[in-house]
Backbone as CSV, one residue per row, in Angstrom:
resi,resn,N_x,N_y,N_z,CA_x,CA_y,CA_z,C_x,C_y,C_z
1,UNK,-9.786,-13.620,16.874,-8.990,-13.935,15.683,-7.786,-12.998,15.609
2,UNK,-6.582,-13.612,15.289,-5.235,-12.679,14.780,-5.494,-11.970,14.023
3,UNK,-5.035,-10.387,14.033,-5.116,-10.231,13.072,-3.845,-9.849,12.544
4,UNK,-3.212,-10.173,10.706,-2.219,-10.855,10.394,-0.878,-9.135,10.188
5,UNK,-1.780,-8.061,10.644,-0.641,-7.073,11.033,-1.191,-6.022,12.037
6,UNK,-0.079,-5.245,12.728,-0.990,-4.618,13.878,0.523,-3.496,14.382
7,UNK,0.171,-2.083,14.513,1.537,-1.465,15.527,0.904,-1.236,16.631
8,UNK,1.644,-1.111,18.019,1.531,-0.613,18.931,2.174,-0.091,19.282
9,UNK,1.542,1.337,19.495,2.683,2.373,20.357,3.450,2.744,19.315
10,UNK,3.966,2.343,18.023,4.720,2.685,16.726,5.514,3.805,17.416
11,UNK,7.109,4.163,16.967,7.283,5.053,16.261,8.424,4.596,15.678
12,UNK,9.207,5.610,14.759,10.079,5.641,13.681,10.609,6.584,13.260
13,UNK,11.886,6.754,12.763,12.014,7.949,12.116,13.590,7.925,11.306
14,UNK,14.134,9.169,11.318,14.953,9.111,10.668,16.104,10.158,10.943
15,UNK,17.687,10.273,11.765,18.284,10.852,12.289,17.733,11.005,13.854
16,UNK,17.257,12.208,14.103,16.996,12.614,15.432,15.328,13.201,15.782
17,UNK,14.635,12.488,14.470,13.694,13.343,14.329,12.685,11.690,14.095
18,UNK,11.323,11.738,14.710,10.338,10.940,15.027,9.350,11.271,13.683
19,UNK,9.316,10.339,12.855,8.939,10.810,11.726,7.480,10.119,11.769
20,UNK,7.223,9.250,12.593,6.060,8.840,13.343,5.884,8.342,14.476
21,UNK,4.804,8.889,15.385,4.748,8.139,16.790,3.833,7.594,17.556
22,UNK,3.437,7.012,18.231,2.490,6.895,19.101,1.506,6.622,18.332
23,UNK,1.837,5.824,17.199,0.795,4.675,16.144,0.689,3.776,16.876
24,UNK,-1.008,2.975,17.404,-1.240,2.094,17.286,-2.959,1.494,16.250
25,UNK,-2.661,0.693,15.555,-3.815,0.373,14.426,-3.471,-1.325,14.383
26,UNK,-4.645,-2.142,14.171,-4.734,-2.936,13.809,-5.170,-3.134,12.168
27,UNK,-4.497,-3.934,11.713,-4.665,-3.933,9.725,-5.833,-5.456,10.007
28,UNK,-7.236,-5.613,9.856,-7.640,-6.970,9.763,-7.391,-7.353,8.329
29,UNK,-8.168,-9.045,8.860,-8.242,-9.409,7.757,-9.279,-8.995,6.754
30,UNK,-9.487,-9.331,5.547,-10.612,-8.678,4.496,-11.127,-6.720,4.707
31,UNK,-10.027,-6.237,5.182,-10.203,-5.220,5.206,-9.402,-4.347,4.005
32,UNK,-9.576,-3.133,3.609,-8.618,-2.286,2.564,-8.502,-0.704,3.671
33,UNK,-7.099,-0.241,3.681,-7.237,0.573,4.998,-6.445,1.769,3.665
34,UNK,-6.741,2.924,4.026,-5.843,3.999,3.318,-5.316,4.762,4.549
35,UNK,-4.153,5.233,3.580,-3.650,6.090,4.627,-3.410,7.513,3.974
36,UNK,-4.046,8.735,4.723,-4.129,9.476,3.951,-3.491,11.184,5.178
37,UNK,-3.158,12.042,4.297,-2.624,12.820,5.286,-1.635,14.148,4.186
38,UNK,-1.192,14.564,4.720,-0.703,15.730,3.672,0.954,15.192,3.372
39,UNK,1.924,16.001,2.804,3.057,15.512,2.637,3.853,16.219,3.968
40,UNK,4.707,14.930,4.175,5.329,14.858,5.571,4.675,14.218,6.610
41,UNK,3.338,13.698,6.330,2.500,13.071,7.466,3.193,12.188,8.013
42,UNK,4.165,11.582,7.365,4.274,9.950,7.801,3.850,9.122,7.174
43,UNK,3.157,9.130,6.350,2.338,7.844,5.506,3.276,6.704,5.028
44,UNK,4.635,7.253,4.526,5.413,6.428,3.824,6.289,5.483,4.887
45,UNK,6.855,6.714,6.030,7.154,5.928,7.201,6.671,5.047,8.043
46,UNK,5.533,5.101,7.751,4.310,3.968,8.860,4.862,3.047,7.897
47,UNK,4.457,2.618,6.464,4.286,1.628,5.707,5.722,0.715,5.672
48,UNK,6.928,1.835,5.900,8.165,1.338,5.507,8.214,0.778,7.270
49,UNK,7.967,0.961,7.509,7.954,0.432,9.477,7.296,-0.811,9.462
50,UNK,6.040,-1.040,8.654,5.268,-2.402,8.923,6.026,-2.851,8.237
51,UNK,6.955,-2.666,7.272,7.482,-3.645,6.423,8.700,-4.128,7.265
52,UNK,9.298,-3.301,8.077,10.432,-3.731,8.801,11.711,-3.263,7.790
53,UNK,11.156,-2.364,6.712,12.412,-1.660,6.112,13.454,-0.269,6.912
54,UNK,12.588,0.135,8.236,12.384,1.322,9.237,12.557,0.920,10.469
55,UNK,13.402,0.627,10.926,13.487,0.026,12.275,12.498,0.701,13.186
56,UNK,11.649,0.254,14.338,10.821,0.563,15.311,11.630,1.240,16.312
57,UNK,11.489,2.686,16.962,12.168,3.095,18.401,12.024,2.729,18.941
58,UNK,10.519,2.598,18.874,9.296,2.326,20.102,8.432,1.906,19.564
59,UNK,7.523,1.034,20.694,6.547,0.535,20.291,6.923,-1.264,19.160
60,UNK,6.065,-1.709,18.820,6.024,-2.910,18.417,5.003,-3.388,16.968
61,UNK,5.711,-3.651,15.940,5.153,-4.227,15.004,4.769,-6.033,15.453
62,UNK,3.801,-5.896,15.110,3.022,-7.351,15.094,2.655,-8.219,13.819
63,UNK,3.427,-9.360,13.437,2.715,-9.785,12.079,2.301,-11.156,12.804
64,UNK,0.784,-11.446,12.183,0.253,-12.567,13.152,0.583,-12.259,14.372
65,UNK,0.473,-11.795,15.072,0.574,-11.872,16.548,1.896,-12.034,16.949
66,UNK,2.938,-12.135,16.066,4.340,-12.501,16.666,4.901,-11.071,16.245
67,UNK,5.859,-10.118,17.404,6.394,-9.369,17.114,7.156,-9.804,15.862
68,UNK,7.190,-8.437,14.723,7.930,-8.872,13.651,9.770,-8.974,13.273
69,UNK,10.044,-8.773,14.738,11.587,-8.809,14.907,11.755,-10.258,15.218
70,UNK,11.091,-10.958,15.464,11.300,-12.285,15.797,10.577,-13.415,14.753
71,UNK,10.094,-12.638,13.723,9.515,-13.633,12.504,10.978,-13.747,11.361
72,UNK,11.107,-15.081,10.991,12.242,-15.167,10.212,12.267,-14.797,9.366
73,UNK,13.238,-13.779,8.665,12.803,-12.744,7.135,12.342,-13.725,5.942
74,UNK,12.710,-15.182,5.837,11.821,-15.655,4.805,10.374,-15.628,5.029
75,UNK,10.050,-16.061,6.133,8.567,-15.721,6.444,7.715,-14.657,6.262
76,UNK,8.663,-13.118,6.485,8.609,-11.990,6.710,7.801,-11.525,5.157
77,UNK,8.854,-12.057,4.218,9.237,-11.776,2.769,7.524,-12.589,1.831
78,UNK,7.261,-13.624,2.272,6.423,-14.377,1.793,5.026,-13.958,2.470
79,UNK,5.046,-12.891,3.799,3.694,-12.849,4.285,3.356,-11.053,3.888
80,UNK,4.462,-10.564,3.487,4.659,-8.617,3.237,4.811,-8.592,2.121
81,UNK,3.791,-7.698,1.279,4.606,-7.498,-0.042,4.613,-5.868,-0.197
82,UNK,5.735,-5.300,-0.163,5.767,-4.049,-0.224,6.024,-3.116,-1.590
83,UNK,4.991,-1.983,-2.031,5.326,-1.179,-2.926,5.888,-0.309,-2.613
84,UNK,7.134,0.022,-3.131,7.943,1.661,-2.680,7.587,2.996,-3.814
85,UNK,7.686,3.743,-3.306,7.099,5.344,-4.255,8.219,5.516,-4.952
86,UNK,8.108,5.618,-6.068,9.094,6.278,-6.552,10.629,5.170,-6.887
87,UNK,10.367,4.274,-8.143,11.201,3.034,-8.090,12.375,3.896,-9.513
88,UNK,12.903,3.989,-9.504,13.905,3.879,-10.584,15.032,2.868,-10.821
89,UNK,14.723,2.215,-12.014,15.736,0.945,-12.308,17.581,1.682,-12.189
90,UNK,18.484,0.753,-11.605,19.296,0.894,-12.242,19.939,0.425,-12.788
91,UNK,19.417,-0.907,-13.778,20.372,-1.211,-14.816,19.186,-1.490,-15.831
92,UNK,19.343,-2.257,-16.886,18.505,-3.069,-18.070,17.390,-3.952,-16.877
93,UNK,16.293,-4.118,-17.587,15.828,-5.163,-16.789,14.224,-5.551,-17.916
94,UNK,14.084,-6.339,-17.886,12.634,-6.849,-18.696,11.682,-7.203,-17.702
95,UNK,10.450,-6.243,-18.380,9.191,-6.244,-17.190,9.168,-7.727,-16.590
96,UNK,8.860,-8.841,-17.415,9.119,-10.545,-16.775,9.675,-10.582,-15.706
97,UNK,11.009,-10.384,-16.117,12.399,-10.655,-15.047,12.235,-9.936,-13.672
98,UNK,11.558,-8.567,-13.956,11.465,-7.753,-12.641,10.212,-8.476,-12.191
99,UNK,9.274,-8.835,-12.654,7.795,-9.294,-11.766,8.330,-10.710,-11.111
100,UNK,9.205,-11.386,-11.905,9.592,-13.083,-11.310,10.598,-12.688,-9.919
101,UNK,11.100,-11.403,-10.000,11.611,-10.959,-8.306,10.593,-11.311,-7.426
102,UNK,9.632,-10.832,-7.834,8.422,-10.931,-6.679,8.146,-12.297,-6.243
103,UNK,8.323,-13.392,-7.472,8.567,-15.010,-6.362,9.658,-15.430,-5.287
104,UNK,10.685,-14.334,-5.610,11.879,-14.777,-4.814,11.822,-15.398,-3.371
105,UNK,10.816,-14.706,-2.507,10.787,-15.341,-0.965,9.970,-17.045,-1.207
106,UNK,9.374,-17.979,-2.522,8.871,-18.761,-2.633,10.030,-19.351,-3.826
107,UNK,11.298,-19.623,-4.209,12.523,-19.787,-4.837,13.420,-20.605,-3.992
108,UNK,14.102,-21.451,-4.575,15.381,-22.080,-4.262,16.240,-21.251,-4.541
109,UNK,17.722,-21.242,-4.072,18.636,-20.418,-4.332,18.982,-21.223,-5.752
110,UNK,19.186,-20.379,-6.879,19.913,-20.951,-7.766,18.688,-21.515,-8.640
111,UNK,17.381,-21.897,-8.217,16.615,-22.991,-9.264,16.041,-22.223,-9.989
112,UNK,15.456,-22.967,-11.032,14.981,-22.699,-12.223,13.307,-21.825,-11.592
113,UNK,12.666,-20.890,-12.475,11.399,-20.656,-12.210,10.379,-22.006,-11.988
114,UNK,9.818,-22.542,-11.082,8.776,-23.565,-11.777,7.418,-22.964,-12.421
115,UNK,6.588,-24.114,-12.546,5.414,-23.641,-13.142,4.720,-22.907,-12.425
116,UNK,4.674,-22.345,-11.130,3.566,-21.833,-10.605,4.294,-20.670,-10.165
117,UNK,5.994,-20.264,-10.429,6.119,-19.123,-10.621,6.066,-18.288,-11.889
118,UNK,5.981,-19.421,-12.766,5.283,-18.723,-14.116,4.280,-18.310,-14.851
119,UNK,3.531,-19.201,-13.858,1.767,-18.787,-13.760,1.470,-17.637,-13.066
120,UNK,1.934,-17.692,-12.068,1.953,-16.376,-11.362,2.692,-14.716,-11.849
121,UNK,3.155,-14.988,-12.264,4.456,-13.928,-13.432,3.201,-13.561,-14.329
122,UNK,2.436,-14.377,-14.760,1.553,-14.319,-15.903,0.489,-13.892,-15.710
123,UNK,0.032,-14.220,-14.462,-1.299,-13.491,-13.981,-1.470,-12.533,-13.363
124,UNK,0.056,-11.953,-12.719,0.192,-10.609,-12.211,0.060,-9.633,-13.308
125,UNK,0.682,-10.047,-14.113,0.854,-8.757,-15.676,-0.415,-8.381,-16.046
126,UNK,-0.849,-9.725,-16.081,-2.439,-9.937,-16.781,-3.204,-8.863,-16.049
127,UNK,-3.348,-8.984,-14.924,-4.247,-8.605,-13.862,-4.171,-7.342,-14.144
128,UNK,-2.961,-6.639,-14.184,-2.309,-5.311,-14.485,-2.288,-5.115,-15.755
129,UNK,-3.192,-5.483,-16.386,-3.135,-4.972,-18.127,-1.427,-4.627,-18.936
130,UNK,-0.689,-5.752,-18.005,0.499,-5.304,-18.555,1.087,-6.522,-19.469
131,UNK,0.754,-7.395,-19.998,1.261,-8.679,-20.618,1.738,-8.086,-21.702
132,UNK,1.390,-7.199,-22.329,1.884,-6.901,-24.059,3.387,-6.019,-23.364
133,UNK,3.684,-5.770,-22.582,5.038,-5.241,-21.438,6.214,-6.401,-21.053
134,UNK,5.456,-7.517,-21.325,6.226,-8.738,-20.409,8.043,-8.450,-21.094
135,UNK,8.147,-8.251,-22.259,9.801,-8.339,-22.778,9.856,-6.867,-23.107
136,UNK,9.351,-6.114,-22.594,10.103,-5.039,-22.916,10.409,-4.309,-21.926
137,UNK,11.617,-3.523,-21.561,12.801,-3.127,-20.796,12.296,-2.002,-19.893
138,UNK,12.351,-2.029,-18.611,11.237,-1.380,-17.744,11.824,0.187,-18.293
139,UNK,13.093,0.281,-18.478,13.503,1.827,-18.580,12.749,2.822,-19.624
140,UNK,11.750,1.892,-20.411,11.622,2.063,-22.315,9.861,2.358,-22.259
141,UNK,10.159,2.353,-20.659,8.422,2.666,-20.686,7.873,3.858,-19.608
142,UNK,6.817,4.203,-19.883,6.121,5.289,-18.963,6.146,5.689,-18.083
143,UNK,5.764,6.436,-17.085,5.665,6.058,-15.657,4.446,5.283,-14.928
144,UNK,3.346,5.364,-16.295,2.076,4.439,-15.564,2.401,3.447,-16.228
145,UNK,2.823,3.035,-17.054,3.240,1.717,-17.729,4.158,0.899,-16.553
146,UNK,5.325,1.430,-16.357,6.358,0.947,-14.995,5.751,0.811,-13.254
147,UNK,4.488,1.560,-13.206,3.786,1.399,-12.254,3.353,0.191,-11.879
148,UNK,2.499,0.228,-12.970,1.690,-1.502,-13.013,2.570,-2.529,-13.209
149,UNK,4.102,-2.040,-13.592,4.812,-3.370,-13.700,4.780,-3.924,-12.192
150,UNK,5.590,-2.806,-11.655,5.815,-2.671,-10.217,4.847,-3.550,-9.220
151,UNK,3.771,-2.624,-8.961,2.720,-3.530,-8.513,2.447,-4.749,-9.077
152,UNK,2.292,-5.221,-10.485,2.782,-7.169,-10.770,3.931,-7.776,-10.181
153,UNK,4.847,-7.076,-9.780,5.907,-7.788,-9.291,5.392,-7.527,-7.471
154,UNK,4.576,-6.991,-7.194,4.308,-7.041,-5.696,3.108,-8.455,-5.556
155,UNK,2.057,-8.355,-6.411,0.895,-9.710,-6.604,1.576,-10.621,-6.524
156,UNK,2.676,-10.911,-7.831,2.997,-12.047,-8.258,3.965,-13.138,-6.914
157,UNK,3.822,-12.339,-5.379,4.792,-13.150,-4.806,3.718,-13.549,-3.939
158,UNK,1.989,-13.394,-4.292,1.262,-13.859,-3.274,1.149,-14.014,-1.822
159,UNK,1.320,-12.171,-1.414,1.516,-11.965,-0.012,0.061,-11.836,0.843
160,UNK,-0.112,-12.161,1.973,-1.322,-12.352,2.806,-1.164,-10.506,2.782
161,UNK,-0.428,-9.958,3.180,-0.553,-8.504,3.302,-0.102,-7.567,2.504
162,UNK,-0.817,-6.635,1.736,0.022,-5.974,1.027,0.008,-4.030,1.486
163,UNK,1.498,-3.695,0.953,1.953,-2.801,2.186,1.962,-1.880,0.913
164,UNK,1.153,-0.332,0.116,1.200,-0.147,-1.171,1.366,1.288,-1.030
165,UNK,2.405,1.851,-1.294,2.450,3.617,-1.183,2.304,4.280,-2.075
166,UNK,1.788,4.723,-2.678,0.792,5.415,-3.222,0.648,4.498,-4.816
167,UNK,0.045,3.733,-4.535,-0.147,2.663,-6.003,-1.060,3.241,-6.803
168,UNK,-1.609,4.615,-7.090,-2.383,4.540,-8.031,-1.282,5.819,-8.643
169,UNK,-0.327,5.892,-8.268,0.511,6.859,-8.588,1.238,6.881,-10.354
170,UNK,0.902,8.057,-10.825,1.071,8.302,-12.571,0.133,7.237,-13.030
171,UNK,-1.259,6.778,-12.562,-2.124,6.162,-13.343,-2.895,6.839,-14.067
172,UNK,-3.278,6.781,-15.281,-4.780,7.054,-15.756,-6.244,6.261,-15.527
173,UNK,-7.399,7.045,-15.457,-8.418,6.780,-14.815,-8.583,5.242,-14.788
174,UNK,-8.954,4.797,-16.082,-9.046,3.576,-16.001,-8.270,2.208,-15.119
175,UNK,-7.052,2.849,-15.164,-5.885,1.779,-14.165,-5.800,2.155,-13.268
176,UNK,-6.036,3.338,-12.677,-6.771,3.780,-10.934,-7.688,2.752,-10.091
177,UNK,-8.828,2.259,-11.324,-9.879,1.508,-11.278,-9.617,0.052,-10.885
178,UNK,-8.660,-0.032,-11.986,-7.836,-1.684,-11.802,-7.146,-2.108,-10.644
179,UNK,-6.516,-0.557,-10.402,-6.229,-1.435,-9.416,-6.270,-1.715,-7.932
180,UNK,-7.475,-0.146,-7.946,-8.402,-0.594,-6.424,-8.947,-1.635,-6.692
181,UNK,-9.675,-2.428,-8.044,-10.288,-3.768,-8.159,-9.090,-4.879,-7.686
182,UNK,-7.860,-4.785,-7.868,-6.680,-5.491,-7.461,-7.110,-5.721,-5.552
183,UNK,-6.594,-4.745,-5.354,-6.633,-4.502,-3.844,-8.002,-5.023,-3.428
184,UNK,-9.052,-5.047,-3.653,-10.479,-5.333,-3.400,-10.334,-6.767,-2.938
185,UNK,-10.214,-7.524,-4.433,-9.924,-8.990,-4.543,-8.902,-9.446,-3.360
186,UNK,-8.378,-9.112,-2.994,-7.311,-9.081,-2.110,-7.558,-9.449,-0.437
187,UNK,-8.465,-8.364,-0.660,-8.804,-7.998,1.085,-10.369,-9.469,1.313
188,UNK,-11.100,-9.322,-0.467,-12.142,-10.779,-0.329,-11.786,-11.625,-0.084
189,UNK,-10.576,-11.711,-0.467,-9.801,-13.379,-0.615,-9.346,-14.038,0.987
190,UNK,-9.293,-12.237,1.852,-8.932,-12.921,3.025,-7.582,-11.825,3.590
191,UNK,-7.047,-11.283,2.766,-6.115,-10.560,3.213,-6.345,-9.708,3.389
192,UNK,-5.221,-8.774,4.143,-5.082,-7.086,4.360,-4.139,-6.516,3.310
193,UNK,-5.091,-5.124,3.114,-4.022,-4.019,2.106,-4.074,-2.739,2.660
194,UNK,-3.014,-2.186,2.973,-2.701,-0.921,3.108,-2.075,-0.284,2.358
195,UNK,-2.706,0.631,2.229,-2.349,2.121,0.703,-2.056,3.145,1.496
196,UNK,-1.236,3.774,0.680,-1.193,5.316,1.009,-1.830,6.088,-0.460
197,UNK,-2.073,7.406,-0.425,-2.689,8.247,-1.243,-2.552,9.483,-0.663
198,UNK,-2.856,10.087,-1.846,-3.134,11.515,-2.007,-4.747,12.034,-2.720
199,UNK,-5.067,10.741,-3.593,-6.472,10.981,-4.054,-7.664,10.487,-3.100
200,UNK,-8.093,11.387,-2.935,-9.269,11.039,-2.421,-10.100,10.533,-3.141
201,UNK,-10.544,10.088,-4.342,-11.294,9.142,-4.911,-10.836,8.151,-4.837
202,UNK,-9.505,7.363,-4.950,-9.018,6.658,-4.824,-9.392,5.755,-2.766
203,UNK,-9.285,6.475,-1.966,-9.539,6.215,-1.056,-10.976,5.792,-1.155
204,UNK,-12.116,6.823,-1.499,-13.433,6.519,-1.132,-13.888,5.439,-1.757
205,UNK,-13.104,5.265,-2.978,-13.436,4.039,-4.105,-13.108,3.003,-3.751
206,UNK,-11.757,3.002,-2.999,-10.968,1.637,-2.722,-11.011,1.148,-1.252
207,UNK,-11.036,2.054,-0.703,-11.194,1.240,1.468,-12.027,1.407,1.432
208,UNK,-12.069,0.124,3.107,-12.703,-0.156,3.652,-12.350,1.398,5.209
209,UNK,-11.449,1.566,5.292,-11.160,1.916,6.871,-10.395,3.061,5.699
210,UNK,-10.007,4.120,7.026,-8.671,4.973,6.612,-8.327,5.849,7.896
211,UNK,-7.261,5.648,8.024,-6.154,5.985,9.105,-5.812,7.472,8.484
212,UNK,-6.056,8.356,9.140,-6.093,10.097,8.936,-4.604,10.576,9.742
213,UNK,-3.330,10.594,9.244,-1.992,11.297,9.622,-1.719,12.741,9.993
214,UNK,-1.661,13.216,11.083,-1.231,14.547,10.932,0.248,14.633,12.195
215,UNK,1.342,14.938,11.253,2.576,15.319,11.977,3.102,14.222,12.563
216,UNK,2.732,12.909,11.904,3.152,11.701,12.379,2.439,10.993,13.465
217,UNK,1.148,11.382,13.329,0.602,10.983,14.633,-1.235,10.589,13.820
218,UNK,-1.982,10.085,14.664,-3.271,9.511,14.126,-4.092,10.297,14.667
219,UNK,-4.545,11.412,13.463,-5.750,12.106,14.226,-6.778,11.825,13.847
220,UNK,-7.561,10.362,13.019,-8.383,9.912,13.526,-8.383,8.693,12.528
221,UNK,-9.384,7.209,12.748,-8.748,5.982,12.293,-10.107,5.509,12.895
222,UNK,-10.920,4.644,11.393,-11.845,3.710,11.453,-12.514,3.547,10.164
223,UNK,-13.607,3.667,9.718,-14.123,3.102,8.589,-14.338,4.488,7.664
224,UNK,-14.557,4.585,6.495,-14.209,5.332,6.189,-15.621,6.446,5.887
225,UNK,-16.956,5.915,6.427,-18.032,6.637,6.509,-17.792,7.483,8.109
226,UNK,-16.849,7.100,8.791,-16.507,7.946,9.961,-15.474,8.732,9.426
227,UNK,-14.275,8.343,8.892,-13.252,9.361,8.616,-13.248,10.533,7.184
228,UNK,-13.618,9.881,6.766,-14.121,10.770,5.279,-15.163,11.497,5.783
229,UNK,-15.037,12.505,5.854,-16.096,13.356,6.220,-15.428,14.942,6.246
230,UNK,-16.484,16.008,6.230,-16.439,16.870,5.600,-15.422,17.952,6.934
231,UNK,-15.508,17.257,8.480,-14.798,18.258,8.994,-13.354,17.787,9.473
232,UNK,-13.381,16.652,9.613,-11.713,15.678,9.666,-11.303,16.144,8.030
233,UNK,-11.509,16.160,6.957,-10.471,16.365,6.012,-10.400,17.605,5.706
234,UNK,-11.066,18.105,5.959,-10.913,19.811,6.097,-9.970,20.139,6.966
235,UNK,-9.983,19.489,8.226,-9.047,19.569,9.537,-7.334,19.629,9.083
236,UNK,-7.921,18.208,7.913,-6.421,17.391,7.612,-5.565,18.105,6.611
237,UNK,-6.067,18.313,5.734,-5.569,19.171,4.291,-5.942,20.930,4.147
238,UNK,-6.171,21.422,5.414,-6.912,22.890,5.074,-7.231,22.690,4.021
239,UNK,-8.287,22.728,3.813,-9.393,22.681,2.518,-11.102,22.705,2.762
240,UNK,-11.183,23.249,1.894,-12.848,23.123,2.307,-13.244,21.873,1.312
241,UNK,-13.800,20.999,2.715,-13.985,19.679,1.878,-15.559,19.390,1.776
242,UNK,-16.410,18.913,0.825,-17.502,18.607,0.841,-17.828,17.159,0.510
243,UNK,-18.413,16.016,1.372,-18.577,15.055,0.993,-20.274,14.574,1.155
244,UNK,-20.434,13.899,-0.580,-21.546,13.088,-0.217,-21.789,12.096,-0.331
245,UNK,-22.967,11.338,-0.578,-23.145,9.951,-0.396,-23.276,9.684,-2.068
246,UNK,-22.272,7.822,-1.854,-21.975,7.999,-3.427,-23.028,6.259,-3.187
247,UNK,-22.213,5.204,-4.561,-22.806,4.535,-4.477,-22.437,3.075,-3.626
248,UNK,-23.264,2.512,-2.868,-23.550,1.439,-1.888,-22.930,2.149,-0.551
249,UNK,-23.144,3.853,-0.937,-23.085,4.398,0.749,-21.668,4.832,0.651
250,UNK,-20.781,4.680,-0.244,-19.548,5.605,0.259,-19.427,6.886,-0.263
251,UNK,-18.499,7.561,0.536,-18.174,8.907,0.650,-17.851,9.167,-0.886
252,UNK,-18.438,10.566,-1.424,-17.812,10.965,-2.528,-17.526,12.665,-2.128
253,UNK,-16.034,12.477,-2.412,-15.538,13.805,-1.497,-14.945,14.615,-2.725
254,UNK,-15.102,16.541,-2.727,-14.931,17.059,-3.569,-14.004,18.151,-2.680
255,UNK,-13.278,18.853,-3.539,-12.148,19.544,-2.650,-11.987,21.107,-2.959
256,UNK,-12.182,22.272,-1.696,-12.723,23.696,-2.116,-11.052,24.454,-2.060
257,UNK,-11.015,25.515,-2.491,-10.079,26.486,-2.055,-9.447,26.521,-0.446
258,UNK,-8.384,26.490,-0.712,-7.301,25.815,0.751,-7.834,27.156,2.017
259,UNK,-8.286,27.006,3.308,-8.798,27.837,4.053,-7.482,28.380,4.875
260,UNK,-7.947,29.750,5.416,-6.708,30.499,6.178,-6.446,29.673,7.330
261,UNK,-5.263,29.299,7.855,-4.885,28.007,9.072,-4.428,29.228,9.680
């Protein structure tokens, strides 16, 4: 079976400098993959690379099996839905208006919303506990409030893959929850999601797999009762990490005083 994203050989970067390399991972289907690693790992650059926002040096992005330089960007647009870190509006905009972006790769130039981009507008918010948000002006709100807009405007364009950098980012507990349950539904339904993070609850709660970054490179990648573990994230974050068994068997990882490197 295809599976509907995949790098080989990856790298990427930015000026003169390889900001990731010698990635290769397959994303399946019904899987939830994290990507986890310290700051500067690469995490953001892998994600902005599968999206094809990062041009490839080397190596080869795969969506479905077709290198993704040769998939037509409407296709591209309708099969990727990408979250970026760190969004700041720059003009007026109403939460609605910004989530109905997210139908754009499924739009006529010029036509009216139809009904099933308004259903969809409606059930992204929903999903995201954000409907009582729908008319009010993304600038006029929170940063976990504008989060979840964000991510509704990534649902609402109904992508087979979703590409998410650090989505539980300025959440409170409860919408942490929501929206690894988001991503869950996602990966049941048949698709792939890739996250980046910094929480490790968030990871143990929400993947299936997790891809371990160090210096732009994969120092180790599979399910996450292999990678979560007490001497790879210790490895990864100098930290003294302790993990135990939580519930239906996943990792519940707790984090000690940073060790001498």
């Amino acid at each position: 079976m295809t599976v509907p994203l995949a790098a080989e050989e990856l790298a990427a970067g930015y000026g003169a400098h390889d900001a990731i390399a010698e990635i290769s991972h397959a994303f399946p289907k019904g899987r939830v993959t994290a990507l986890l690693g310290e700051n500067g790992a690469g995490k953001s650059t892998l994600l902005k690379a599968l999206a094809g926002i990062v041009p490839a040096r080397r190596g080869t992005v795969r969506l479905g099996g077709r290198p993704l330089l040769g998939v037509p960007r409407r296709e591209v647009a309708r099969a990727l839905g990408y979250l970026p870190q760190g969004f700041e509006p720059l003009f007026p905009i109403l939460a609605r208006d910004l989530v109905l972006l997210g139908r754009t790769p499924w739009r006529t130039a010029f036509g009216a919303p139809s009904a099933r981009d308004r259903a969809a507008v409606d059930a992204a918010l929903s999903e995201m506990d954000a409907g009582m948000f729908a008319e009010v002006d993304l600038g006029a709100m929170s940063g976990g409030e504008r989060q979840r807009i964000l991510l509704a405007r990534v649902l609402a364009g109904e992508p087979e893959v979703l590409l998410l950098d650090e989505p539980a980012a300025n959440l409170d507990p409860r919408h942490r929850f929501l929206v690894i349950g988001a991503m869950r539904r996602r990966a049941e339904a048949g698709g792939a999601v890739v996250f980046s993070t910094h929480e490790l609850d968030v990871a143990s709660h929400g993947a299936d797999d997790a891809v371990l970054l160090s210096g732009g490179r994969v120092l180790a990648a599979g399910p996450i009762a292999d990678t979560l573990t007490e001497p790879l994230l210790s490895a990864l974050f100098g930290v003294s990490a302790c993990v135990t068994p939580g519930a239906g068997g996943r990792p519940l990882v707790s984090i000690g005083p940073a060790q001498a490197r």
